[in-house]
C-alpha positions in Angstrom: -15.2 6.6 -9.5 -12.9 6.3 -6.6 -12.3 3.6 -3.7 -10.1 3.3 -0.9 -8.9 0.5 1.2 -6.5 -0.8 3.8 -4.1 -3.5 2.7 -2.3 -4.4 5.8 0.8 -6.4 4.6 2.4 -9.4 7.0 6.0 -10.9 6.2 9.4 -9.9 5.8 8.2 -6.4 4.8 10.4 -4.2 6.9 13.7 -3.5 6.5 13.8 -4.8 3.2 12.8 -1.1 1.5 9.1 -2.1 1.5 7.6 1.5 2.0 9.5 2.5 -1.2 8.5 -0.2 -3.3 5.0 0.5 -2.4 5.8 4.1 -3.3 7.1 3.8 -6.4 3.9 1.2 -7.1 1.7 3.9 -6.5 2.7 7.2 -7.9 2.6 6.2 -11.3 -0.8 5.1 -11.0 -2.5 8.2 -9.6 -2.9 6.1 -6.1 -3.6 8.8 -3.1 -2.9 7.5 0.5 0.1 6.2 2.2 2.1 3.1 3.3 3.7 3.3 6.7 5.5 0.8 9.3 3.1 -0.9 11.8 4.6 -1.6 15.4 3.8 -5.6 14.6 6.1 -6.0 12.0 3.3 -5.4 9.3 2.9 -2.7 6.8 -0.2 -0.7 6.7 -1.1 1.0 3.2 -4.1 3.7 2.8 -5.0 3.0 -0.7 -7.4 5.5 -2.9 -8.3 5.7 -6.8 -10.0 3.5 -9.2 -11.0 0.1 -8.5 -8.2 -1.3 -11.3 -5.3 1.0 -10.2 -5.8 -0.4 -6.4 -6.1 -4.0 -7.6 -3.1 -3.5 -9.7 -1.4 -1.9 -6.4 -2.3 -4.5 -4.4 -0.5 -7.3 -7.2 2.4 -5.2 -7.2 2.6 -5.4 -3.0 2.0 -9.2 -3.3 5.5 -9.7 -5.6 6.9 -7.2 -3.3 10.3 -5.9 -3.0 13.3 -8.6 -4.1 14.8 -9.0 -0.7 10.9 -8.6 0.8 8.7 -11.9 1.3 4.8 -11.1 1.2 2.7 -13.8 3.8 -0.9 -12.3 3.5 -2.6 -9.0 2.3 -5.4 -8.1 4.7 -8.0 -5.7 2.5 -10.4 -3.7 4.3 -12.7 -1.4 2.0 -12.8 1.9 3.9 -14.6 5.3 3.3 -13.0 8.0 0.4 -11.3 10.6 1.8 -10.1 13.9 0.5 -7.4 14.5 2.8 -4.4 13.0 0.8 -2.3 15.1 -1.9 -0.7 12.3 -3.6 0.8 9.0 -2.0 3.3 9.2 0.7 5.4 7.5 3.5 4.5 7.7 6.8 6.8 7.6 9.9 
């Protein structure tokens, strides 16, 4: 069964190759969405598939990148939607 959510990521997660990182998280877990830069400084990521593979995504964002520095994870559960083809960066 699939689930989506929001993670909306605060620290020093721009500029760091953040988007990537989450990227490379997701792919290999079958994760549909995107992660894209925020105007706030923040990281927004659109997070769908199982309920393990986004919890599992979501402790990979909290380690985040090595020159990254994760503050808080804001998750928001939010309705499945089939209009992502994979996981992607947004600009």
């Amino acid at each position: 069964m699939n689930f989506a959510k929001r993670l909306v990521v605060s620290g020093r997660v721009q500029g760091v190759g953040f988007r990537y990182f989450v990227l490379r998280a997701a792919e290999p877990l079958g994760i549909t969405g995107y992660v894209r830069n925020l105007r706030d400084g923040r990281v927004e990521i659109v997070a769908q598939g199982t309920a393990m593979d986004i919890r599992t995504l979501a402790m990979d964002v909290l380690a985040g990148p090595r020159h990254g520095r994760v503050d808080d994870i804001d998750k928001t559960d939010i309705p499945v939607s089939g209009d992502y083809d994979g996981f992607g960066i947004r600009y």
